[in-house]
C-alpha positions as CSV (number, residue, x, y, z in Angstrom):
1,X,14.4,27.4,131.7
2,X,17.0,29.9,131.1
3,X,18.3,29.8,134.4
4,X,18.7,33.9,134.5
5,X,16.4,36.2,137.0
6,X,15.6,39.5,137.4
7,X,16.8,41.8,140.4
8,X,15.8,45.4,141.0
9,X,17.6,48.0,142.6
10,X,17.3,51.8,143.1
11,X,19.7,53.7,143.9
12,X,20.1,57.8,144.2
13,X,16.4,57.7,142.7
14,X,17.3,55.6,139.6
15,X,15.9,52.4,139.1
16,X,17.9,49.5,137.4
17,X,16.6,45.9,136.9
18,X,19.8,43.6,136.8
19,X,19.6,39.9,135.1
20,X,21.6,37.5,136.6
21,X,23.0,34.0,136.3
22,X,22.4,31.3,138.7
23,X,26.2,31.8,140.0
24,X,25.4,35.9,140.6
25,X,27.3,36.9,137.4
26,X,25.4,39.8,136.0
27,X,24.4,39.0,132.2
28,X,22.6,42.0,131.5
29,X,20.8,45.2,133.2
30,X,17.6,47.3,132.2
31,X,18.4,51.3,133.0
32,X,14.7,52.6,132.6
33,X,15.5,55.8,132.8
34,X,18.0,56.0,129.7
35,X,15.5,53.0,127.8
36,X,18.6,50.7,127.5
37,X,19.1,47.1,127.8
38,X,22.7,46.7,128.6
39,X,24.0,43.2,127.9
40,X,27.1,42.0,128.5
41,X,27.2,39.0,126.3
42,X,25.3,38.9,123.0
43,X,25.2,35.4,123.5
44,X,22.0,35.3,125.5
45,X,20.0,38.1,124.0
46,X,17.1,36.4,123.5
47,X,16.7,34.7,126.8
48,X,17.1,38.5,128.3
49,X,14.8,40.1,126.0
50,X,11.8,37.5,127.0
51,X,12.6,37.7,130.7
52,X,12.8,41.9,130.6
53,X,9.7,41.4,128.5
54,X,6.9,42.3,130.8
55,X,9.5,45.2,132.5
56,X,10.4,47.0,129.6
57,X,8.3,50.2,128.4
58,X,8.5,52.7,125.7
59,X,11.6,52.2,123.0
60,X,14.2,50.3,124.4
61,X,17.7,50.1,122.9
62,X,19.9,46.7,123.0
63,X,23.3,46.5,122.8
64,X,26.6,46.2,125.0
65,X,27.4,48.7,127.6
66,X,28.9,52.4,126.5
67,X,32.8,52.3,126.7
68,X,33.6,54.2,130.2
69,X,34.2,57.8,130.3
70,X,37.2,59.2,131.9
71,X,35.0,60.2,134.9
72,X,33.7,56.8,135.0
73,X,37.1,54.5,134.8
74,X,38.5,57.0,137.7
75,X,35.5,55.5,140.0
76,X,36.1,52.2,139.1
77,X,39.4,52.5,140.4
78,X,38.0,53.8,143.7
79,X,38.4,51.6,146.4
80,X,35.1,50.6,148.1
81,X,36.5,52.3,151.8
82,X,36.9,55.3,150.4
83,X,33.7,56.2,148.0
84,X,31.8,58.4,149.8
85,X,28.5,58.1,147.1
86,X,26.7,55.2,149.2
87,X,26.7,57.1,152.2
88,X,23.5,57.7,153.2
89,X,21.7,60.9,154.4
90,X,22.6,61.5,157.8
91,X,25.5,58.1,157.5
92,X,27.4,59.1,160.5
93,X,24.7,60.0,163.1
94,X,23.2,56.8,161.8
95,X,26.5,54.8,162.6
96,X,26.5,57.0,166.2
97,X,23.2,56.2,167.0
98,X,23.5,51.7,166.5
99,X,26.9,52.1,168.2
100,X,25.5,53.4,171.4
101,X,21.2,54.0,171.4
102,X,21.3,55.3,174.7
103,X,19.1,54.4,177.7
104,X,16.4,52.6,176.6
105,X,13.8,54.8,178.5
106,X,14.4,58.8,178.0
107,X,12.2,61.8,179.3
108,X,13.2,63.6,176.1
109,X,14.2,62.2,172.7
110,X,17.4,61.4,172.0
111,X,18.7,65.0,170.2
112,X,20.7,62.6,167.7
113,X,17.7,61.2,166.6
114,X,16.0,63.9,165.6
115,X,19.0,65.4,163.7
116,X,19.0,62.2,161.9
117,X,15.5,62.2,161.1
118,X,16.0,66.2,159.5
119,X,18.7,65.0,157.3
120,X,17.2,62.0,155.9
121,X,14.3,64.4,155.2
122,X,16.7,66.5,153.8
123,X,18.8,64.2,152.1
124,X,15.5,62.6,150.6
125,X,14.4,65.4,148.6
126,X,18.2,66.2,147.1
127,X,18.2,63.2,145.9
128,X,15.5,63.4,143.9
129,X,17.0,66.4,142.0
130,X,19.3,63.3,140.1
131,X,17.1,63.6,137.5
132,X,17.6,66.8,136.4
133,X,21.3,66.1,136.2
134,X,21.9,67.4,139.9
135,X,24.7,65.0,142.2
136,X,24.3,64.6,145.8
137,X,27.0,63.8,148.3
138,X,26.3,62.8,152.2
139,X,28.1,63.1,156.0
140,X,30.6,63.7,153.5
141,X,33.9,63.4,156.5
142,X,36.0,66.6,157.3
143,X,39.6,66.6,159.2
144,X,38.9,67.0,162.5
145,X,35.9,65.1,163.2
146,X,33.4,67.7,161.3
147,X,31.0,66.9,158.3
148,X,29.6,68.5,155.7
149,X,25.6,67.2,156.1
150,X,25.0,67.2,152.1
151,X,27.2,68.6,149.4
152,X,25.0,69.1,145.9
153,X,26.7,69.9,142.8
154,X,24.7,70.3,139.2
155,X,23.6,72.6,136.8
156,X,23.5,75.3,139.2
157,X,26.6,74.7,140.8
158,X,27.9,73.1,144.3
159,X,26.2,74.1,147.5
160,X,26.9,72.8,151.1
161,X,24.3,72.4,152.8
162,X,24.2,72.1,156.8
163,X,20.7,70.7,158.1
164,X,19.1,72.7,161.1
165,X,16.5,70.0,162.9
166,X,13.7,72.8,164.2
167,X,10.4,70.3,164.2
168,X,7.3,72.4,164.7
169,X,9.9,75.7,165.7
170,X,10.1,79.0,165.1
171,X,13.7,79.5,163.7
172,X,14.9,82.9,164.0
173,X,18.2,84.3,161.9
174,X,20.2,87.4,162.8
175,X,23.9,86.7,161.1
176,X,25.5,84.7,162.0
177,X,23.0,83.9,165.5
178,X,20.2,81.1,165.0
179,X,17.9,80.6,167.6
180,X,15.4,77.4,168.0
181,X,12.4,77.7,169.6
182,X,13.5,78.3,173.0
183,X,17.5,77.2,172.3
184,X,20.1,79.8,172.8
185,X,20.9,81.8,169.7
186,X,24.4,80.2,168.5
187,X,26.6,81.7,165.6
188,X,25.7,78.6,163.0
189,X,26.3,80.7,160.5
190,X,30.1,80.8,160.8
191,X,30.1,77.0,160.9
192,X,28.2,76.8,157.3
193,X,30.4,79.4,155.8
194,X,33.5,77.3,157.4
195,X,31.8,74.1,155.9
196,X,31.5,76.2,152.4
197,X,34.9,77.4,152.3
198,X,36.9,74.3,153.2
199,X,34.7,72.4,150.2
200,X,35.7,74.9,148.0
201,X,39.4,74.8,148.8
202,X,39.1,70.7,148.3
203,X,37.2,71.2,145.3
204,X,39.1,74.3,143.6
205,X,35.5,75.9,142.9
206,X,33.3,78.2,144.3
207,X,30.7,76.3,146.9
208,X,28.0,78.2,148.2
209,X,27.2,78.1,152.1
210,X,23.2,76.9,152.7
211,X,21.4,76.2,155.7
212,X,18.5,73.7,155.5
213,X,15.7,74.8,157.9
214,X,14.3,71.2,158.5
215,X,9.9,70.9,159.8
216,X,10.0,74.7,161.2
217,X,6.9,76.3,161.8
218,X,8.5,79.3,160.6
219,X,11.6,81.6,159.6
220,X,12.3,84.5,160.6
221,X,14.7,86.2,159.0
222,X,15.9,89.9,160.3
223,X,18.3,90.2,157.4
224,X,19.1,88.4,154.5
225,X,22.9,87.1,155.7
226,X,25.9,88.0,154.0
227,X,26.4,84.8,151.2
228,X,24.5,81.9,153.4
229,X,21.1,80.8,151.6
230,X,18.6,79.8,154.5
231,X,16.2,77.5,152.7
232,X,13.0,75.8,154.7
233,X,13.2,72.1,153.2
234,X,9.5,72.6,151.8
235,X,11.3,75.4,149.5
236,X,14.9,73.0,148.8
237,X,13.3,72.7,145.2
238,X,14.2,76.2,144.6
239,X,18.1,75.2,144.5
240,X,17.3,72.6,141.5
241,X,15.8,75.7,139.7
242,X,19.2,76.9,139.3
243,X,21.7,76.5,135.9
244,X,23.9,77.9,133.2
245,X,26.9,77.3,135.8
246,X,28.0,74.2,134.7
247,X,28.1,71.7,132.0
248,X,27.1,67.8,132.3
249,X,30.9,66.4,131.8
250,X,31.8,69.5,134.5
251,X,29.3,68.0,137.3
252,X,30.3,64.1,136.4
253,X,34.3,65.2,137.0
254,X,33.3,67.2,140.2
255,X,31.0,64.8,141.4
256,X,34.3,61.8,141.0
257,X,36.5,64.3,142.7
258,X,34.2,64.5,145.4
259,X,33.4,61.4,146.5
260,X,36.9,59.8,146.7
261,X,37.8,60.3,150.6
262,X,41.0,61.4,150.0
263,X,39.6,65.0,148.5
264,X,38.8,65.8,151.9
265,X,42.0,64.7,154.1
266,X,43.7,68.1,153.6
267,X,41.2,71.0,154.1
């Protein structure tokens, strides 16, 4: 017995298999997406090897782990509280909603839910643009008790995007008015510009304003507004389209700046 096993993990759609010692010391980890067996002792190669055997596909390179990039070594030193990568889509309404559910019988649903539900459907499908090099931030925390829903940065460039919830609605847009089904028009495109701006001022780089139209029956549009992308999430793939705006070591550096809470404290 070797006395190492195997644990999976997936994280921002990529999948990692991690070998570990009885004590929880990782020994070694499988990135299947990069075909690399990482191993942080050459010591116990061979007992790896046989027990990544039946996981690993296609060629595979062995060796120790690449020596840390810049970008990487300034995450490390990131304290846990204040890396905002794990947050999850829709972190904060989550946190809202298990702090205080409500009633526990409602004649209407709960309006948090269903804002939560729109931008983990949302957040879902950015995050699956990780593997065309795209990074995806969420409920990343503004001053003042605001959030930008889900900052992307990649290829294309950044984009904050602010999720609409409009479940089987029309939506209708006349800048900067949205409308609901039968809501009240409000101006929520001023607050997805403001979101946009105060990014870009953080980030010293131009952030494009988007709005997210999450399960609408339909858009309507009147005019196209003035710099704000409205995007039904059946067409979010369109944004992943984009490139030639930045380079790989450009989205890695703006991705590190991003996620460090501190980024965020003065805009």
């Amino acid at each position: 017995m070797s006395g190492l096993r195997v644990i999976p993990t997936w994280r921002h759609g990529r999948e990692r298999l991690y070998v570990c010692a009885d004590d929880g010391r990782n020994v070694a980890w499988y990135d299947r997406d990069a075909g690399r067996v990482n191993l942080i002792s050459d010591a116990r190669r061979d007992d790896v090897l046989t027990l990544l055997g039946p996981f690993l596909t296609g060629d595979v390179t062995v060796g120790p782990p690449p020596v840390p990039t810049p970008v990487e070594l300034a995450r490390l030193a990131l304290h846990p509280d204040d890396d905002l990568a794990p947050n999850r889509p829709g972190e904060a309404l989550q946190i809202a909603v298990e702090r205080d559910p409500g009633p526990a019988r409602r004649l209407r649903t709960d309006p948090r839910r269903r804002a939560l539900e729109a931008e983990q459907s949302v957040g879902r499908a950015l995050d699956a643009f990780e593997r065309a090099g795209w990074r995806t931030l969420h409920s990343v925390p503004l001053p003042g008790g605001a959030r930008i829903h889900h900052l992307l940065i990649g290829p294309g460039g950044l984009y904050a995007l602010h999720t609409l919830p409009a479940r089987k609605q029309r939506v209708r847009v006349a800048d900067p008015m949205v409308a609901a089904g039968r809501a009240e028009p409000s101006p929520l495109l001023r607050r997805v510009r403001a979101d946009a701006s105060r990014a870009s001022f953080a980030l010293t780089a131009e952030v494009h304003p988007v709005l997210a139209v999450a399960g609408a029956a339909a858009v309507d549009v009147t005019a196209a507004p003035r710099d704000v992308r409205v995007v039904p999430d059946t067409e979010l793939q369109s944004l992943a389209r984009t490139g030639g705006v930045l380079k790989p070591a450009d989205v890695e550096a703006l991705h590190a700046m991003a996620r460090d809470r501190h980024t965020w404290l003065r805009v």
